[in-house]
C-alpha positions in Angstrom: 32.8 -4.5 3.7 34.5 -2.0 5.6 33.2 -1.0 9.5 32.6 2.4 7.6 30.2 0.9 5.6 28.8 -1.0 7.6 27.8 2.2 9.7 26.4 4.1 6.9 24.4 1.7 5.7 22.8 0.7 9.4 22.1 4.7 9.4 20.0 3.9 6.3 18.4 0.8 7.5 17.1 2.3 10.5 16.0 6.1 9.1 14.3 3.9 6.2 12.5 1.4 9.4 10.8 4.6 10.9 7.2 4.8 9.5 5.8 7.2 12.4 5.7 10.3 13.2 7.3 11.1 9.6 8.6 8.8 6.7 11.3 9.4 4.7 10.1 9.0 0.8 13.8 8.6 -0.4 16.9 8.1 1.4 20.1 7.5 -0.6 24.4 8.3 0.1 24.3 10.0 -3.4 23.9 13.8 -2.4 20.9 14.7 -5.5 19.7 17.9 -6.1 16.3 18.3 -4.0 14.6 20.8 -7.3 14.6 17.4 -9.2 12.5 15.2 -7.3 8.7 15.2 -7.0 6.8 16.3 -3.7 5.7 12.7 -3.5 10.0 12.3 -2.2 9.9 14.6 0.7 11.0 14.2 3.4 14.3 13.1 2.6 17.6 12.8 2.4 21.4 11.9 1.7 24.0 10.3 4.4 27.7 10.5 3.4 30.9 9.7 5.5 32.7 12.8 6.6 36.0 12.8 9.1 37.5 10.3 10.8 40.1 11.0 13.6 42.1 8.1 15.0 44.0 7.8 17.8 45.8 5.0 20.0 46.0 4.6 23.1 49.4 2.4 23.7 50.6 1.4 27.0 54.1 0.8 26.4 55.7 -0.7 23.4 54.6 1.3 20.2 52.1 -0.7 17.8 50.7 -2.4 20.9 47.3 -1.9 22.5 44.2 -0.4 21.1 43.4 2.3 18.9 40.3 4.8 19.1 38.5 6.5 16.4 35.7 8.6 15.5 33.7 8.9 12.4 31.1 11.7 11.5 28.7 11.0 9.0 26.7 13.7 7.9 23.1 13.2 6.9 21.2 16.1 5.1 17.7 16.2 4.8 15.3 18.0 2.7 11.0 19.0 3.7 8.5 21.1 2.2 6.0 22.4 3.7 4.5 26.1 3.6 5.8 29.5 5.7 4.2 28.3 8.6 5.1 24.8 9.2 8.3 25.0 7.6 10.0 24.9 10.9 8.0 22.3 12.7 8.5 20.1 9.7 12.7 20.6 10.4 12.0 19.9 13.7 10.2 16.9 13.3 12.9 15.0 10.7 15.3 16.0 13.5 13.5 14.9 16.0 12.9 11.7 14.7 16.8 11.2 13.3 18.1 11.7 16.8 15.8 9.4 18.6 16.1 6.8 16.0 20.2 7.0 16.1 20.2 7.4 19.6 
């Protein structure tokens, strides 16, 4: 496999470890269309590979040395929740996707 997918899918084993504070009911890198699943699959979400820039950093002859890159992924999650805990429950799937990539 490529490093690529090696990275997406350690994204996905590591949002699919966390059990507390939240636990993500279905987490996939097929984006799906949130209206079709049940309330029993919330949170959750999708992670896809977005841009990659590369770069090298030669000393000297061309083709020599080490290059550099950077990947985003993009991860898009869905809650429910009502009016007034709509935002906490954004919050917390953030929350919990930054301290667990982190």
């Amino acid at each position: 496999m490529s490093k690529r997918e090696d990275i997406a899918g350690d994204i996905i084993t590591k949002l699919d470890a966390v059990s507390s504070p939240i636990e993500f009911s279905k987490i996939t890198r097929e984006p799906f269309d949130p209206e079709e699943i049940s309330d029993a699959q919330f949170p959750c979400m999708f992670v896809v590979s977005g841009d990659e820039t590369r770069e090298s950093s030669t000393l000297g002859d061309v083709g020599t040395g080490k290059r550099q890159g950077t990947i985003d992924f993009i991860i898009t999650s869905f809650v429910k929740g009502t009016d007034s805990n709509l935002d906490t429950k954004r919050n917390e799937v953030i929350e919990v996707i930054e301290e667990t990539l982190d």
